[in-house]
N, C-alpha and C positions, 0 to 999 in steps of 0.2 A: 638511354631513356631516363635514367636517373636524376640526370642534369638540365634536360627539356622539360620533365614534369618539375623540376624545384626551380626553376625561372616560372613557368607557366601559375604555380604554388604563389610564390611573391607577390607574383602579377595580382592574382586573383585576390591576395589579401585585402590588397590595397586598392581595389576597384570596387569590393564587397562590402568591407567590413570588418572587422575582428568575429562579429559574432557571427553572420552567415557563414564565414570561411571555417569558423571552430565547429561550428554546427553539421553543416552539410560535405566542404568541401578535403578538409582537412583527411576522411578516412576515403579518400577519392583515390585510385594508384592508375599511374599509364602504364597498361600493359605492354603493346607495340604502336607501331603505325606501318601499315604497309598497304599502297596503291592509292594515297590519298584518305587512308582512313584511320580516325585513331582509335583506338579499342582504350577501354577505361574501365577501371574493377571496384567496382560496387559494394559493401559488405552485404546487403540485400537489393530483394528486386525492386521497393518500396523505395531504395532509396538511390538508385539506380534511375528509376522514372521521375522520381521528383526533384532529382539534379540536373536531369536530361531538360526535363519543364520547364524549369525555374531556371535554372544559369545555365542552360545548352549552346544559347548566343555568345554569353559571355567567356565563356570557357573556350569556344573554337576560336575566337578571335585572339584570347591569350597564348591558343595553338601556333594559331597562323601568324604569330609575331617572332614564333622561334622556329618554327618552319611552315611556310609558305604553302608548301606543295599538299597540306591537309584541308579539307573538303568538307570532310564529313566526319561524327563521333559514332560510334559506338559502345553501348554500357553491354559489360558481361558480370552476373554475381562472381563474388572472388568466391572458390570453393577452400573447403577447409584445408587442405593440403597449402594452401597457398595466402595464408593469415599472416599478415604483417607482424613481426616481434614484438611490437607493446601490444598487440592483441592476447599474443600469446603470454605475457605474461598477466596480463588482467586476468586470465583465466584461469590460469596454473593452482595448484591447492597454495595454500596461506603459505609463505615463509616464516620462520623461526626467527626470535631474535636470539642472542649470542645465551640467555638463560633457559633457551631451553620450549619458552612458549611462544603458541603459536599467533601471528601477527592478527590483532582485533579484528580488521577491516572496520573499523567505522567508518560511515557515511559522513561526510562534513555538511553537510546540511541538516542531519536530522541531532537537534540539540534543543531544549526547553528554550530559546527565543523563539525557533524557528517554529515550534508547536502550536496550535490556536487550542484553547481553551474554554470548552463551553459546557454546559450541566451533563450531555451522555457520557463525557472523560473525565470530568472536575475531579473524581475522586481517584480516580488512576491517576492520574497526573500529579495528584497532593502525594498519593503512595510513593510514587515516583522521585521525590523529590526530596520528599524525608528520607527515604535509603541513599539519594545522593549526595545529601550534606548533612545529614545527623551523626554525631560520631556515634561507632559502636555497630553492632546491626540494629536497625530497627525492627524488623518482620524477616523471617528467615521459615522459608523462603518468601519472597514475592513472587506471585503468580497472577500475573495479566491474562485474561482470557478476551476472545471475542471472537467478530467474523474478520474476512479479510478485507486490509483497507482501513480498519478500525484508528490505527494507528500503534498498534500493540509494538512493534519492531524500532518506530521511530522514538517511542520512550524507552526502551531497552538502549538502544543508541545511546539517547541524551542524558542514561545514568554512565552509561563508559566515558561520554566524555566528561560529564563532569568530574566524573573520581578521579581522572587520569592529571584533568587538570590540576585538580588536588593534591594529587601526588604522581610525578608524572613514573616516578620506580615502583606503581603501583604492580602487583603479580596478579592481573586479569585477562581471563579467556571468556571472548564472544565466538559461537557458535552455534549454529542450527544443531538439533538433535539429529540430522545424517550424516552432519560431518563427524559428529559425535561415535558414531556408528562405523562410517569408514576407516576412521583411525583406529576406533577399538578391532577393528578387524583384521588393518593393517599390520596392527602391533601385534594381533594372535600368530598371524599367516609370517611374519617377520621374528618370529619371537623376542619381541622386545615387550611386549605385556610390563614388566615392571616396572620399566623407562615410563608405558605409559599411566602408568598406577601413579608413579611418584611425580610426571608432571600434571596430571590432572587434580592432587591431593596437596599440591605444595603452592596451591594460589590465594589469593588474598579476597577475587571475586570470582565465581560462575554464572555465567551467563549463557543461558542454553534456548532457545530461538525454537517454535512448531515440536515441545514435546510431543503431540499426539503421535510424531511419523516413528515412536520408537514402540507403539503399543503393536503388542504380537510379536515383535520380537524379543524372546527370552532372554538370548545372553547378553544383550543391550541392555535389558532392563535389570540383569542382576548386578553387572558392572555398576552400570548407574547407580543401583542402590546403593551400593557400599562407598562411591565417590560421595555421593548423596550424607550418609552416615557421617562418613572423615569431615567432612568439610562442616558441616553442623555440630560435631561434637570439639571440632578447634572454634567453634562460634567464626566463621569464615560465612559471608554473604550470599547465597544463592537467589538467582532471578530465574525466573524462568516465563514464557508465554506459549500459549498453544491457541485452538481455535475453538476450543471448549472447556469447559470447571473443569477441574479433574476426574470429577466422579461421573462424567458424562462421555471421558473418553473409552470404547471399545479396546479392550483387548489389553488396555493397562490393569498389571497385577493390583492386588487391594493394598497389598503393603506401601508400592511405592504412591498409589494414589492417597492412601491415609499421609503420608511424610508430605505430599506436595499439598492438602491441604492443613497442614497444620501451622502455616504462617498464616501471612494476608492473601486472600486468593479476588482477585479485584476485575470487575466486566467491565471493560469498553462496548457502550454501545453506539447501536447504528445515530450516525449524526442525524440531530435535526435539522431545519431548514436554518434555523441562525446560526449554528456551527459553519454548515456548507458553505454559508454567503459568507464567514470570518475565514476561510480556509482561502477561497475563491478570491477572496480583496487580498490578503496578505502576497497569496501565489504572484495574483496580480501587479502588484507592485513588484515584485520583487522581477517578474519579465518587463514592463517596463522600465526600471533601473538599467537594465541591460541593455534593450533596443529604445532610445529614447524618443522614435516617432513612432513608437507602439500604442494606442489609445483605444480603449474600450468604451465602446457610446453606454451613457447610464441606462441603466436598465439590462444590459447584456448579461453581468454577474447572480441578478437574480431571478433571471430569466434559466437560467445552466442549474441554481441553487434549488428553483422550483421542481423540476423538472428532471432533473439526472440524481436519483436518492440512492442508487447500488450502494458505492463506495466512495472512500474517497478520491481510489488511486483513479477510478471512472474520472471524478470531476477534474483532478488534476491532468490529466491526458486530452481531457475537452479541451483545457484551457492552453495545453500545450498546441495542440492542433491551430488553435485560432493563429496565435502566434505565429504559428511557420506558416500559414494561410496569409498573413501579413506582409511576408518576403517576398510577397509578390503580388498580393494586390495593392501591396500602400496606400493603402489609406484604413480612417478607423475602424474597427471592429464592430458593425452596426447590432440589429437584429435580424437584417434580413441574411447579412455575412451567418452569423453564427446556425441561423436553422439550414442554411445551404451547406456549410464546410460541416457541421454536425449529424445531417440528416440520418446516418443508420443510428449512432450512437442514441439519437431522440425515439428511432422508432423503434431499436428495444427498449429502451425507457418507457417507452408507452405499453408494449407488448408484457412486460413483466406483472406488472399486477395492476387489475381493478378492484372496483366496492364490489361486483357482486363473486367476484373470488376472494374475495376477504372474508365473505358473510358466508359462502359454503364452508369456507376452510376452518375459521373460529365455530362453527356447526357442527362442521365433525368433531371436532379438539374437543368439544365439553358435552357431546353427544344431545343436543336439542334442536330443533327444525328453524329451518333456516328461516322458516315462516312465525315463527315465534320470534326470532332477532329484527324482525320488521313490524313485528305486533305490536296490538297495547299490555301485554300481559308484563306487570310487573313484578313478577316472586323473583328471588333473589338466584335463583340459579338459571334469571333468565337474563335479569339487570345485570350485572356483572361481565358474562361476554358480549352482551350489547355493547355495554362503555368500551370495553377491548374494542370489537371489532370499529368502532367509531373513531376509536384514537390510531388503530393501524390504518383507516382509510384516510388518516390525515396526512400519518408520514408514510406511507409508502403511495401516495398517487399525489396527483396535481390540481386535484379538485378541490373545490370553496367549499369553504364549509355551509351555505347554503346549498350546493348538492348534494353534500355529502345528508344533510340531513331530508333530504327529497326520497334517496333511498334508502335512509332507514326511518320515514315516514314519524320525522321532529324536527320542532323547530330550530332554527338559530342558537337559541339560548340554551338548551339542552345538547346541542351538539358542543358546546362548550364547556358546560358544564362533565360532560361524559370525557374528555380529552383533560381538563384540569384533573378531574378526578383519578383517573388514569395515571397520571404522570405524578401525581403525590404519592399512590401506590406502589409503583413501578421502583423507584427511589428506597420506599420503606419496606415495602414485603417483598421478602426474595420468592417467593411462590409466584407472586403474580409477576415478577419481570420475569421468572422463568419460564413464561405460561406463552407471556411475549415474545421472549427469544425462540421457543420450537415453535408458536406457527410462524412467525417471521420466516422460518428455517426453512420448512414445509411450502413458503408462498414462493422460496426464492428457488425450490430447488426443482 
């Protein structure tokens, strides 16, 4: 079988493409063939169906060149018993280098080129970057906060690679606060505790990925505090990100949340519509670099920007889809392509929020009638969630701001002014971007 499928392999390369082959057909396995039929193992069923779809001609014909007597394909998901070796080791926990710590895992794409930059991250991103090339520590800790998708993980990233670059003998450990937690457990249940005291206290950076998942649990968090201590009293670099300020995570002690804010504690927030379109062009080019008859009609990019606000990881998975939507209909990526291959992703987009759930929810938030935020009544504890609720009906829906000010009964120029105003706030007072951020919370959840 071995030897049928890596002729049939060859074949397909060079009939497909480098990229379709690396994409789709590459984690494809021949199980058997027997009575004319070949059985083929899928890692999912998703990808099982859309290999069957897209290359099912081509693939029985690369069969039927190395044996005749096949007919017909059939896809079965491979189960986990039966996971190819580089599967298994992509999975396996981190490996060790020969000093003792455990392997980064950084992503090679996620590096300050690859980041787009625009006023919700600008200052994360500066944070970011002064700890990655300033000698000395700058801010100890660094604490990134936001929602997910923010980009919180891909600046954690592009400070490893940079220092590493710097110094490639650098003593740095990237990891999630679970694996943090696994190991500290392993090392209990193993009794090696010291092993792990002395290689978590003997690095030059820490890099610790969703602190919130260690609040409630106590001996994590006392561990942590004392690595936390060590490493700040040798003046040693700590980063850290979660999905909330510190002071906002449940179930974290006061001491370690007073420690983790006492550097720079920095929000990425939700992208706006110029960020999305800067994230969406770059992605963009960078899949056509790759498929070079891949072409998106204008207007597609800010048609996805408009329209898809979740996240980012949302907008990059749109744009992924379009593209393998491509391998098979070749031709350009219109707009009528994109609402067709898109269609569920558009109708939760739609489904998530409107203006008149924006205007009950900022009602309840600052406890006034929802009929006063569409009145003329101007006192200041009325103006104020008006302008909010005016600036989140901007970035969280798809509507013009000529509707937007329909229903909140003002004109053009006032809805503008309400959204500038807003967003000079939002920047300067941490009250009101935090006012922002829970009903944002509240609209999404």
């Amino acid at each position: 079988m071995t030897e049928i499928w890596g002729e049939v392999k060859e074949s397909l390369e060079k009939t497909l493409g480098a990229d379709d082959y690396r994409n789709w057909i590459a984690d494809i396995d021949l199980k058997s063939i027997d009575s004319g039929v070949a059985t083929l193992e899928a890692p999912t069923q998703f990808t099982g169906d859309w290999v069957s779809k897209t290359y099912g001609d081509h693939i029985l014909k690369a069969v039927r060149e190395v044996d005749p007597g096949v007919v017909r394909l059939y896809f079965v998901v491979r189960t986990f018993g039966l996971r190819r070796p580089e599967q298994v080791k992509q999975t396996r926990s981190p490996q060790k280098f020969e000093n003792g710590l455990p392997e980064p895992n950084l992503v090679s794409r996620f590096t300050f080129s690859e980041f787009v930059v625009g006023k919700p991250n600008a200052v994360a991103h500066a944070a970011a970057v002064r700890v990655a090339y300033e000698e000395g520590v700058a801010f100890n800790p660094l604490f990134l906060y936001g929602e997910v998708g923010m980009g919180k993980t891909h600046l954690m990233h592009a400070i490893g690679w940079a220092l590493k670059a710097q110094n490639p003998e650098l003593r740095l450990i990237y990891l999630s606060a679970e694996q943090f937690m696994h190991q500290f457990i392993r090392a209990l249940r193993t009794q090696s505790i010291m092993d792990f005291k002395e290689m978590f206290r003997s690095v030059n950076v820490l890099m610790v990925d969703d602190v919130q998942f260690i609040a409630g649990k106590d001996s994590t968090q006392e561990e942590f505090f004392h690595t936390f201590n060590a490493l700040v009293g040798q003046e040693k670099q700590i980063i850290l990100s979660g999905d909330r300020s510190p002071g906002k995570i449940e179930g974290l002690k006061k001491r370690i949340c007073s420690r983790l804010q006492s550097g720079l504690t920095v929000e990425l927030h939700p992208a706006d519509y110029e960020l999305r379109l800067g994230i969406l062009q770059q992605k963009a080019e960078a899949l056509c670099e790759r498929s070079s008859d891949l072409v998106f009609d204008p207007g597609v990019l800010a048609f996805l920007a408009r329209r898809i606000v979740s996240n980012v990881r949302v907008l990059e998975g749109a744009l992924n889809r379009l593209a393998a939507a491509h391998s098979y209909l070749k031709s350009p990526i219109d707009l009528n392509i994109a609402r067709t291959e898109l269609s569920d992703i558009l109708r939760d987009a739609d489904r998530r929020t409107g203006i008149r759930q924006i205007i009950q929810c900022v009602a309840d938030y600052y406890n006034v009638k929802t009929s006063e935020l569409i009145g003329k009544r101007r006192t200041r504890n009325v103006v104020r969630p008006r302008q909010i609720a005016i600036f989140l009906a901007k970035s969280l829906t798809t509507k013009s701001l000529p509707d937007i000010g329909r229903e909140f009964n003002r004109d053009h120029t006032t809805v503008i002014h309400s959204i500038t105003r807003i967003e000079t706030l939002r920047a300067t007072d941490s009250a009101i971007a935090e006012d922002i951020d829970l009903i944002t919370r509240r609209l999404e959840s």
